[in-house]
DRENDO-1510 file (C-alpha; in Angstrom, 1 decimal, always signed):
<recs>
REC; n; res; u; v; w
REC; 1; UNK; +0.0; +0.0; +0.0 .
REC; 2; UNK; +1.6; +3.4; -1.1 .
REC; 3; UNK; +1.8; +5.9; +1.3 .
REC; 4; UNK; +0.7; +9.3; +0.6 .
REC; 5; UNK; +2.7; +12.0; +2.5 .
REC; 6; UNK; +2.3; +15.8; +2.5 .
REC; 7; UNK; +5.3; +17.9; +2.4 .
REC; 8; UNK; +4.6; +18.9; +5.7 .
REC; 9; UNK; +4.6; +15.6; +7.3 .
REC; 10; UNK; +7.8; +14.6; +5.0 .
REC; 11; UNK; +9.8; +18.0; +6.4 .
REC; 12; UNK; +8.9; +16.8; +10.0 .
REC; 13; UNK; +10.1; +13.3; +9.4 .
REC; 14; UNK; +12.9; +14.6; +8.2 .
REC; 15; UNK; +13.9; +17.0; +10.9 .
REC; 16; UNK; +13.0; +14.3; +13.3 .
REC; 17; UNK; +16.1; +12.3; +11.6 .
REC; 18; UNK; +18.3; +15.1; +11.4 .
REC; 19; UNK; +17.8; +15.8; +14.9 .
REC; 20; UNK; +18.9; +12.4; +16.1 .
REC; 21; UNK; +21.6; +11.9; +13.7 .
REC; 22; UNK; +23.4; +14.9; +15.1 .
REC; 23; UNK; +23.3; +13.8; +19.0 .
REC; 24; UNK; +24.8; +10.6; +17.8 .
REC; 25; UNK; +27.4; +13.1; +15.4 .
REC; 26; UNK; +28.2; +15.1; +18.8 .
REC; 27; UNK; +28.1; +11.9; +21.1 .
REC; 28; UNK; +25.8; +13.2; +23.6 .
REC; 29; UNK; +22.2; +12.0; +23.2 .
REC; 30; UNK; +20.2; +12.6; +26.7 .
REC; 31; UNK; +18.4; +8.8; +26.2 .
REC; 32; UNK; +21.5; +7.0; +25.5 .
REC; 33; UNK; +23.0; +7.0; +28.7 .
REC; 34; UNK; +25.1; +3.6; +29.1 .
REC; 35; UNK; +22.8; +2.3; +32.0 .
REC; 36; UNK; +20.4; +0.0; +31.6 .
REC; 37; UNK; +17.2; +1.3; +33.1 .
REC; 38; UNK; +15.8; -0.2; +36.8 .
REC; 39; UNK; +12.6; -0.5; +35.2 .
REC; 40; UNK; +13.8; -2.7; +32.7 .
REC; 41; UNK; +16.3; -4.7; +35.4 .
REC; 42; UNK; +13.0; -5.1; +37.6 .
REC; 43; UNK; +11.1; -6.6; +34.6 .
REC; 44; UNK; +13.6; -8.9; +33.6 .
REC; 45; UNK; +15.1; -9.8; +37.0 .
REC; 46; UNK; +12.8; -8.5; +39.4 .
REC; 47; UNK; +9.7; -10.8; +41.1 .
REC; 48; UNK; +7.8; -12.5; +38.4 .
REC; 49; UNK; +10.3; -11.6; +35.9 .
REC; 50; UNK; +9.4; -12.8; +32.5 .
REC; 51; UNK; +10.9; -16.2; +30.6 .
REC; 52; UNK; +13.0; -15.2; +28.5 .
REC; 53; UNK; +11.7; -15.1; +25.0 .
REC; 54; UNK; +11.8; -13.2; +21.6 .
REC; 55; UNK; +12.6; -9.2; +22.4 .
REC; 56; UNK; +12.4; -6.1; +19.5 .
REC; 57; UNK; +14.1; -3.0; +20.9 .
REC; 58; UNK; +12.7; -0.2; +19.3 .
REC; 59; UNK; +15.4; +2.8; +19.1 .
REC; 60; UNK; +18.0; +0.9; +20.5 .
REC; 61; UNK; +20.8; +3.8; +20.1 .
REC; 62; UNK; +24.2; +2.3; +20.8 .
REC; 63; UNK; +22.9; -1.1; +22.2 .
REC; 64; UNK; +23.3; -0.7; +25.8 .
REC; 65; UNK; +20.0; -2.4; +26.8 .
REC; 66; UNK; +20.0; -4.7; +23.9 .
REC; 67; UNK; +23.3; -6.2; +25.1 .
REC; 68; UNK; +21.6; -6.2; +28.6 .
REC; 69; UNK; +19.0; -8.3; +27.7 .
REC; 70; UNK; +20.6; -10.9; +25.6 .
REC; 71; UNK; +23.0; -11.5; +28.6 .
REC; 72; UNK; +20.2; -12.3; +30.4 .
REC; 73; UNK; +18.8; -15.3; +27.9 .
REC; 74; UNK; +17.0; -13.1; +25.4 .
REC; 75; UNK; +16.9; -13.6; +21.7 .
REC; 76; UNK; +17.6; -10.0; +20.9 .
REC; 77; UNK; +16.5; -8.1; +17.5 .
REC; 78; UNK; +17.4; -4.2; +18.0 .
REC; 79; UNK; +16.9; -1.6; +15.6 .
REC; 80; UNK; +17.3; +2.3; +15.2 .
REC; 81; UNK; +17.1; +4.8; +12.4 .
REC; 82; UNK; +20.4; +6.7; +12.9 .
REC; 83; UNK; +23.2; +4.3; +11.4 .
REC; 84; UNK; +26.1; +5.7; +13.8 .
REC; 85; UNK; +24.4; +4.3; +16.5 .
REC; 86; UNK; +23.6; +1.2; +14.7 .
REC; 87; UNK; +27.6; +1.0; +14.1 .
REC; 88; UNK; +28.0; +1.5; +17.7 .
REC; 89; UNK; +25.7; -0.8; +18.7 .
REC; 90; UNK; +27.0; -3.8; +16.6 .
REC; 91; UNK; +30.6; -3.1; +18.1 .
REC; 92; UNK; +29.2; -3.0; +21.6 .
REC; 93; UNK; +27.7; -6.6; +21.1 .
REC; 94; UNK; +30.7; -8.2; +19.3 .
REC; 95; UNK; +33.1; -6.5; +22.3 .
REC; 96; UNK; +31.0; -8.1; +24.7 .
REC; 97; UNK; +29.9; -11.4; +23.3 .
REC; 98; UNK; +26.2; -10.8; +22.9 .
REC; 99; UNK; +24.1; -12.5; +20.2 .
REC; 100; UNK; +22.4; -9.7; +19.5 .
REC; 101; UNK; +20.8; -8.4; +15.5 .
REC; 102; UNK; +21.3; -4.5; +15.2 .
REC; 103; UNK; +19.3; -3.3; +11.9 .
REC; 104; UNK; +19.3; -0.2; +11.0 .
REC; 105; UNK; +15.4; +1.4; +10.0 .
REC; 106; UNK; +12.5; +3.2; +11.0 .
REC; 107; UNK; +10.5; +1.7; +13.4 .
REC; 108; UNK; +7.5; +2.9; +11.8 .
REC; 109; UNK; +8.5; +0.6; +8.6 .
REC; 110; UNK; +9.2; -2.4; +10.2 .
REC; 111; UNK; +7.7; -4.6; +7.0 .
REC; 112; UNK; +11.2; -2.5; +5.7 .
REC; 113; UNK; +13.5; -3.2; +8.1 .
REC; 114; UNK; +13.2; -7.6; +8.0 .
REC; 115; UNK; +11.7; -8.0; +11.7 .
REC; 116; UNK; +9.0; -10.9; +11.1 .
REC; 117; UNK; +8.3; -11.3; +14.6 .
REC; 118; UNK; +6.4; -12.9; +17.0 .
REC; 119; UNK; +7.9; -11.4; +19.7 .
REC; 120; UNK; +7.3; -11.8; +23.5 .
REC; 121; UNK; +8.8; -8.4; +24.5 .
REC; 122; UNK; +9.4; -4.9; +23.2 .
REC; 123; UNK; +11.1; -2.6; +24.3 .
REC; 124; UNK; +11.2; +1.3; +23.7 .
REC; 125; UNK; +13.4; +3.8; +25.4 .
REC; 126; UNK; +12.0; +7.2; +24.1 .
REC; 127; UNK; +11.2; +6.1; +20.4 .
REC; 128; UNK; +7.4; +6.5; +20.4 .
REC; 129; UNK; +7.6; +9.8; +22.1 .
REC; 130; UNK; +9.4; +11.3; +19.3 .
REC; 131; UNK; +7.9; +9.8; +16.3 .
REC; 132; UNK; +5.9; +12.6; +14.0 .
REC; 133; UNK; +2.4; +11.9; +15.1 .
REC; 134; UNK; +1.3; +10.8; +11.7 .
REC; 135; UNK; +3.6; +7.9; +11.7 .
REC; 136; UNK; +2.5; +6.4; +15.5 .
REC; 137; UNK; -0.1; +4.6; +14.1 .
REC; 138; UNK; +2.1; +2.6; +12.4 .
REC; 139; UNK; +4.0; +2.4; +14.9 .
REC; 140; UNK; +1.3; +0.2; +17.1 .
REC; 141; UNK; +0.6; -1.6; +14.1 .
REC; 142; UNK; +3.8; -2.6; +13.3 .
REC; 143; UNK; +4.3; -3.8; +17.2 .
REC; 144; UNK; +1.0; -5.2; +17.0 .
REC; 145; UNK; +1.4; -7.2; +14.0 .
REC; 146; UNK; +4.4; -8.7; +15.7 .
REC; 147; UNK; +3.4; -9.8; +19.1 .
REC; 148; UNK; +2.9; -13.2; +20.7 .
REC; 149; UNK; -0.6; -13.5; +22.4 .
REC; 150; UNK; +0.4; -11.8; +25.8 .
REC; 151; UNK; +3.6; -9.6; +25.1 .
REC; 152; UNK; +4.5; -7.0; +27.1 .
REC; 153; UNK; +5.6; -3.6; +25.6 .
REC; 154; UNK; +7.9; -1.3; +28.3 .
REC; 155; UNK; +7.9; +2.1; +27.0 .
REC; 156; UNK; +10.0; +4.7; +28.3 .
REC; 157; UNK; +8.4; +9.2; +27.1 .
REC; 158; UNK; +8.3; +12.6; +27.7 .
REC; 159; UNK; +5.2; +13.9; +28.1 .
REC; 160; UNK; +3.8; +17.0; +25.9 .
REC; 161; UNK; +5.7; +19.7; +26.3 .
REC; 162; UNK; +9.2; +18.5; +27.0 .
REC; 163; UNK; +10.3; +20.1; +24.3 .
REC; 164; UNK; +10.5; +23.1; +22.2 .
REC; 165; UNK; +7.7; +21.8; +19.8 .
REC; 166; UNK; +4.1; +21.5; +19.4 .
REC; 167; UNK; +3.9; +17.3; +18.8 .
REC; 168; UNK; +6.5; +15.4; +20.7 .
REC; 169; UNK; +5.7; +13.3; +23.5 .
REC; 170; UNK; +2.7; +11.3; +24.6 .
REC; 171; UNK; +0.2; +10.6; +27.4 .
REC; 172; UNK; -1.3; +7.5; +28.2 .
REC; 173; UNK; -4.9; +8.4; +27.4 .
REC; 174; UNK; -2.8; +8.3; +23.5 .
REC; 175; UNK; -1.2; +5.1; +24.2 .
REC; 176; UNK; -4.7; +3.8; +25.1 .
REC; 177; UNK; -6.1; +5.0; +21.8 .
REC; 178; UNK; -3.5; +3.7; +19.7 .
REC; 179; UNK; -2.5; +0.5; +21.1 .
REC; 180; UNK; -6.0; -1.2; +20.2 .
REC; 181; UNK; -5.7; -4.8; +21.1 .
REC; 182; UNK; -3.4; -4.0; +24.1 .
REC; 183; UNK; -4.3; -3.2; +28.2 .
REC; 184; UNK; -1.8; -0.6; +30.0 .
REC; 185; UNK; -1.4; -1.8; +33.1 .
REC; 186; UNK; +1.1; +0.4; +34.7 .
REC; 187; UNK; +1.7; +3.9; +34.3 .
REC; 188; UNK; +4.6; +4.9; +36.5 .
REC; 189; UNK; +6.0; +8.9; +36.6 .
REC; 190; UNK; +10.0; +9.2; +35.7 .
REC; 191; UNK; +12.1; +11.2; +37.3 .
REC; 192; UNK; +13.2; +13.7; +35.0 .
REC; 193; UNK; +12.9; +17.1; +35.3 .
REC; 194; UNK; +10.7; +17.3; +33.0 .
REC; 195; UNK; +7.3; +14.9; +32.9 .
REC; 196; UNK; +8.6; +11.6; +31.7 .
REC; 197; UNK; +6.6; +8.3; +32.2 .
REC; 198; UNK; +6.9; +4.5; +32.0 .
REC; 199; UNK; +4.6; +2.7; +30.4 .
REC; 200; UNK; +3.7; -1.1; +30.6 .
REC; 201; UNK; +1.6; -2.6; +27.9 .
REC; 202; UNK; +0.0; -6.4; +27.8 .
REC; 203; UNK; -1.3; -8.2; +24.4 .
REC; 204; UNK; -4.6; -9.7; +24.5 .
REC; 205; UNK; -3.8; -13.2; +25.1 .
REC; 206; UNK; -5.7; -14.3; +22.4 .
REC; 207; UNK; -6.5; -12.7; +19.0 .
REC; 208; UNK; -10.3; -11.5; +19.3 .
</recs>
């Protein structure tokens, strides 16, 4: 299916990729911070953490967490739009052993980008947030598409107003709408200072 895209929409799609390509050019992008996130430590090693499984890291940056989770028994697919950081990634997996695939592509394409799925986990640490709104519908498709009866989706966003623009960031009453087929059943405040949230999403355990 062709997609028809106004100039508009394809200037903001491309100022949205300009912007991340130079924080990976100047090494200093504020999501990318080395540390693997408690809120993802407590859902993979906290009580009732999952099995591992099948995990899709969506805007995976220089593969900190993707690393992360394949040391901890997950299949690991991670992708990311900005190819320096996809470079970066790839070494930081081969340096430490991980078994990780880093693809570079836009996570609203991901029938581009070679990522069949199921998968029992995704994983997003301020991707969604910063998607043009006229591409986060395919966004939850895509993830939707992909996902095992019962997946979990943890996502990591700024809330509206974060930043010196009129569209980025999300609230959950959005996630709610856009994730049809999916129950948010955690909504946890960050601690940035500036509104941040976590967000924990389930899959319907059955198609309906």
């Amino acid at each position: 299916m062709s997609e028809a895209r106004t100039a508009a929409e394809l200037d903001q799609e491309a100022l949205v990729r300009g912007a991340l390509e130079d924080f990976y050019r100047d090494g200093k992008p504020p999501w990318d911070s080395g540390i693997t996130p408690p809120e993802l430590v407590a859902l993979i090693e906290g009580p009732g953490a999952l099995t591992p499984g099948r995990v899709l890291e969506l805007g995976c940056g220089t593969g900190t967490n993707a690393v992360y989770l394949a040391r901890h028994g997950w299949r690991v697919t991670a992708v990311d739009l900005v190819d320096r950081a996809v470079r970066q990634a790839r070494k930081k997996a081969d340096a430490a052993g991980a078994d990780v695939t880093v693809l570079c592509g836009d996570a609203t394409r991901l029938d581009e980008v070679g990522v069949p799925g199921p998968y029992d986990l995704f994983f997003d640490l301020s991707c969604y947030c910063g998607i043009p709104p006229h591409r986060r519908d395919a966004y939850a498709a895509g993830l939707t598409e992909r996902a095992a009866p019962g997946a979990r989706l943890l996502m990591f966003g700024y809330g509206p107003g974060a930043f010196d623009d009129t569209w980025s960031g999300t609230t959950a009453d959005e996630i709610t709408a856009r994730f049809a087929g999916w129950q948010l059943v955690d909504v946890t405040p960050g601690t940035n200072p500036v509104p941040t949230f976590w967000f924990t999403l389930r899959r319907a355990a059955a198609a309906a």
